[in-house]
VOKESE-316237 format. One record per residue: y negated, x negated, z negated of N, C-alpha, C, O in turn; residue number from 1. Coordinates in steps of 0.1 Angstrom, whole numbers, padded with zeros to 4 digits. Last residue first. Example, Ala and Ser with C-alpha at 12.3 -4.5 7.8 and 13.67 -1.06 7.14 Angstrom:
REM residues 2
+---------+--------+-------+----------+---------+-------+---------+--------+-------+---------+--------+-------+-----+
: n_north : n_east :  n_up : ca_north : ca_east : ca_up : c_north : c_east :  c_up : o_north : o_east :  o_up : seq :
+---------+--------+-------+----------+---------+-------+---------+--------+-------+---------+--------+-------+-----+
:    0022 :  -0128 : -0071 :     0011 :   -0137 : -0071 :    0000 :  -0129 : -0079 :   -0011 :  -0134 : -0080 :   2 :
:    0057 :  -0132 : -0078 :     0045 :   -0123 : -0078 :    0033 :  -0132 : -0078 :    0033 :  -0142 : -0085 :   1 :
+---------+--------+-------+----------+---------+-------+---------+--------+-------+---------+--------+-------+-----+
This chain:
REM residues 53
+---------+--------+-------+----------+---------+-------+---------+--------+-------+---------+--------+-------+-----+
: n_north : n_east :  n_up : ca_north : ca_east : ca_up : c_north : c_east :  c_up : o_north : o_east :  o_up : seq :
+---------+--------+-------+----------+---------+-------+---------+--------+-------+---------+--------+-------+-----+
:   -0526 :   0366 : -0076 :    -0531 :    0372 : -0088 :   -0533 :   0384 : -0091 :   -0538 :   0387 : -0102 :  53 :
:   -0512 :   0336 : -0069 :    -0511 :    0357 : -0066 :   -0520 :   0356 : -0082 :   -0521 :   0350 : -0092 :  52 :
:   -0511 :   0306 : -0051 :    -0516 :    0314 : -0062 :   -0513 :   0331 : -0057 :   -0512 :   0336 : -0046 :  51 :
:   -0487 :   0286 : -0035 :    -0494 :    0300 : -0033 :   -0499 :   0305 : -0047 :   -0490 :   0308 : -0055 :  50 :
:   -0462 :   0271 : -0030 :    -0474 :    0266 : -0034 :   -0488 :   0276 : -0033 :   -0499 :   0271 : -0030 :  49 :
:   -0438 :   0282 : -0022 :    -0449 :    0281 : -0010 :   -0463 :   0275 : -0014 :   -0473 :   0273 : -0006 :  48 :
:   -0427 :   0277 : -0046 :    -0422 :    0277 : -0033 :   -0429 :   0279 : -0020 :   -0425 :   0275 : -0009 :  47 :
:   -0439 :   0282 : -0063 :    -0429 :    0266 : -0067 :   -0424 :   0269 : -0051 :   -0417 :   0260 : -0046 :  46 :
:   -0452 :   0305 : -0062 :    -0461 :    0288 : -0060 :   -0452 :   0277 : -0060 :   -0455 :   0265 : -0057 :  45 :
:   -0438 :   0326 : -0060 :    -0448 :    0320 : -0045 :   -0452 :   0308 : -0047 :   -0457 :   0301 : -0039 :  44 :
:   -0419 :   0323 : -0077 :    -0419 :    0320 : -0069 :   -0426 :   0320 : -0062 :   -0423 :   0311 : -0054 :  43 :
:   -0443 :   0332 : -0101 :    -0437 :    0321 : -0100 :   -0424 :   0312 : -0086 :   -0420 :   0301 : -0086 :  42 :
:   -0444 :   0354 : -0090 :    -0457 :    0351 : -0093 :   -0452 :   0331 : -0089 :   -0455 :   0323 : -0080 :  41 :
:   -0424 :   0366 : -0095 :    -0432 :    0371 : -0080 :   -0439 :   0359 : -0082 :   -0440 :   0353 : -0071 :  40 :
:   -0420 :   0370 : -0124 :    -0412 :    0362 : -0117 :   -0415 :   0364 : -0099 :   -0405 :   0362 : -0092 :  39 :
:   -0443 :   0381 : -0132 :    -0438 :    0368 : -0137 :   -0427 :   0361 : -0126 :   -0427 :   0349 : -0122 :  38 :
:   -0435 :   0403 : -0118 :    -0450 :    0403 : -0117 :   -0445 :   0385 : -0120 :   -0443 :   0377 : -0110 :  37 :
:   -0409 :   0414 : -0135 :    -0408 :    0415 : -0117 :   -0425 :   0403 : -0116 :   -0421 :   0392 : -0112 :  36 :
:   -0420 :   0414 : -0164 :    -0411 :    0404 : -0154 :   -0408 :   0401 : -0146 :   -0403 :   0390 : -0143 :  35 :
:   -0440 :   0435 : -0160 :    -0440 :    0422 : -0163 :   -0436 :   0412 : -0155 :   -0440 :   0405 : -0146 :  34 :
:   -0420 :   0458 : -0157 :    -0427 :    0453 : -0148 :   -0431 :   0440 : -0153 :   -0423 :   0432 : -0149 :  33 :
:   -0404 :   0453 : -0180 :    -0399 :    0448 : -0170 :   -0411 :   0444 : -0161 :   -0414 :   0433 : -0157 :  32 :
:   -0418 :   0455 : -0200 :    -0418 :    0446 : -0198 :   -0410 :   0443 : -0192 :   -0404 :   0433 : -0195 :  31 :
:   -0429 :   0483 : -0196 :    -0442 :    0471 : -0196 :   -0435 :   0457 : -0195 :   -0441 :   0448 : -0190 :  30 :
:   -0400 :   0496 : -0201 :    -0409 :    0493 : -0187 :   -0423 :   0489 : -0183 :   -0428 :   0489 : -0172 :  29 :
:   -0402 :   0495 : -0231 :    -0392 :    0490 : -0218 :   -0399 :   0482 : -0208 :   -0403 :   0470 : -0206 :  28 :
:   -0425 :   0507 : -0237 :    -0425 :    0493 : -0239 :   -0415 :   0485 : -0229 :   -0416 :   0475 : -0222 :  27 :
:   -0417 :   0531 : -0229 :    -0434 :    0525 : -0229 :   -0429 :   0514 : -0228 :   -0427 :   0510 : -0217 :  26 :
:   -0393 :   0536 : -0247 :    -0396 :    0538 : -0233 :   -0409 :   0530 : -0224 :   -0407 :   0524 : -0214 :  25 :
:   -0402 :   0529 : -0269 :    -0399 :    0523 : -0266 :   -0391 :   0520 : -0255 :   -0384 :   0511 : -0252 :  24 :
:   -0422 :   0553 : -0270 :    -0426 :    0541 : -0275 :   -0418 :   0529 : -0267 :   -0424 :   0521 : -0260 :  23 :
:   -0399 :   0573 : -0276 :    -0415 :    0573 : -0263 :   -0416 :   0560 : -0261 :   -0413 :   0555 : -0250 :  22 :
:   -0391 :   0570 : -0301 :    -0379 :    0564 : -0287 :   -0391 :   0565 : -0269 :   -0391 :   0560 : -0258 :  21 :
:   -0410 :   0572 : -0317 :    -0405 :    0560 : -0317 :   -0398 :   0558 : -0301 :   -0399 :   0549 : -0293 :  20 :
:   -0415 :   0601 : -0310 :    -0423 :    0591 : -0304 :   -0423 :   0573 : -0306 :   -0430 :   0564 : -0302 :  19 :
:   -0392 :   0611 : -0322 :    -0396 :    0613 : -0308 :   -0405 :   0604 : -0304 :   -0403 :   0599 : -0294 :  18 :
:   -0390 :   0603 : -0349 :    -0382 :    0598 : -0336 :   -0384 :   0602 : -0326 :   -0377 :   0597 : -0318 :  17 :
:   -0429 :   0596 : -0356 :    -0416 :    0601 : -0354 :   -0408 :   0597 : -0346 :   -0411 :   0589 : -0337 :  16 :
:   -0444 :   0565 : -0367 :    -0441 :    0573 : -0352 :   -0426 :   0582 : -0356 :   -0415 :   0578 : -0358 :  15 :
:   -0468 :   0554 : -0383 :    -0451 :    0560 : -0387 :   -0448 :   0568 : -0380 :   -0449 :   0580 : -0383 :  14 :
:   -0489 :   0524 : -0382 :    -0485 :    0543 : -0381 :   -0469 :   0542 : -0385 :   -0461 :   0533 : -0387 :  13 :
:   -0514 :   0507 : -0393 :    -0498 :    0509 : -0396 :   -0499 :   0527 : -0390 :   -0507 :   0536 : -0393 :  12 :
:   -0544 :   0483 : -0384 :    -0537 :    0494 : -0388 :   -0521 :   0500 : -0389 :   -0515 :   0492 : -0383 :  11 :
:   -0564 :   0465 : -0401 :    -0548 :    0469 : -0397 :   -0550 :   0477 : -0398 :   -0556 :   0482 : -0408 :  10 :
:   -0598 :   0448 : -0389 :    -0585 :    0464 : -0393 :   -0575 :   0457 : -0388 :   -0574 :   0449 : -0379 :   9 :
:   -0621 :   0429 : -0396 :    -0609 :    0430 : -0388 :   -0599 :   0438 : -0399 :   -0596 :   0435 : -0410 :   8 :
:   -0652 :   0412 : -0389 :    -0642 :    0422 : -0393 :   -0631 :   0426 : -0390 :   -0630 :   0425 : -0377 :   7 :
:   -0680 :   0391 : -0391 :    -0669 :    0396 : -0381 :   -0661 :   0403 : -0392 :   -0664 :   0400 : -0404 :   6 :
:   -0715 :   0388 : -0389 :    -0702 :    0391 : -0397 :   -0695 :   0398 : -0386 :   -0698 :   0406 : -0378 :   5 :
:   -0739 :   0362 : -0388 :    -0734 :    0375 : -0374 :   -0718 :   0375 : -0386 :   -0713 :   0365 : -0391 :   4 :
:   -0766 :   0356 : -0396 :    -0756 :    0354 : -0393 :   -0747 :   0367 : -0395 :   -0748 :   0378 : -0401 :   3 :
:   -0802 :   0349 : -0381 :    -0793 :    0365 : -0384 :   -0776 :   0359 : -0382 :   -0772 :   0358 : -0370 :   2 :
:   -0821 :   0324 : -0380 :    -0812 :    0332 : -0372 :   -0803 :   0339 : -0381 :   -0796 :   0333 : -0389 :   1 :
+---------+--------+-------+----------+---------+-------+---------+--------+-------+---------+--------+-------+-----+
């Protein structure tokens, strides 16, 4: 049997200030929603014992 090679990139960028402050608009709001989703999530089961998915 043919052993199988794995690989793995870094990569690095250098976001201007416009797309640093993009970025971290993007990122904000990934991780609120998130935390609305996390915290939905975790009251329906400690409280009605309900999976969401």
């Amino acid at each position: 049997m043919a052993q199988q090679v794995k690989r793995a990139f870094k990569y690095r960028f250098y976001p201007t200030n416009e797309q640093a402050a993009e970025l971290s608009r993007t990122f904000g709001c990934v991780r609120l929603v998130y935390n609305k989703a996390l915290e939905e999530r975790t009251r329906a089961w400690y409280g009605e014992q309900r999976r969401l998915s």
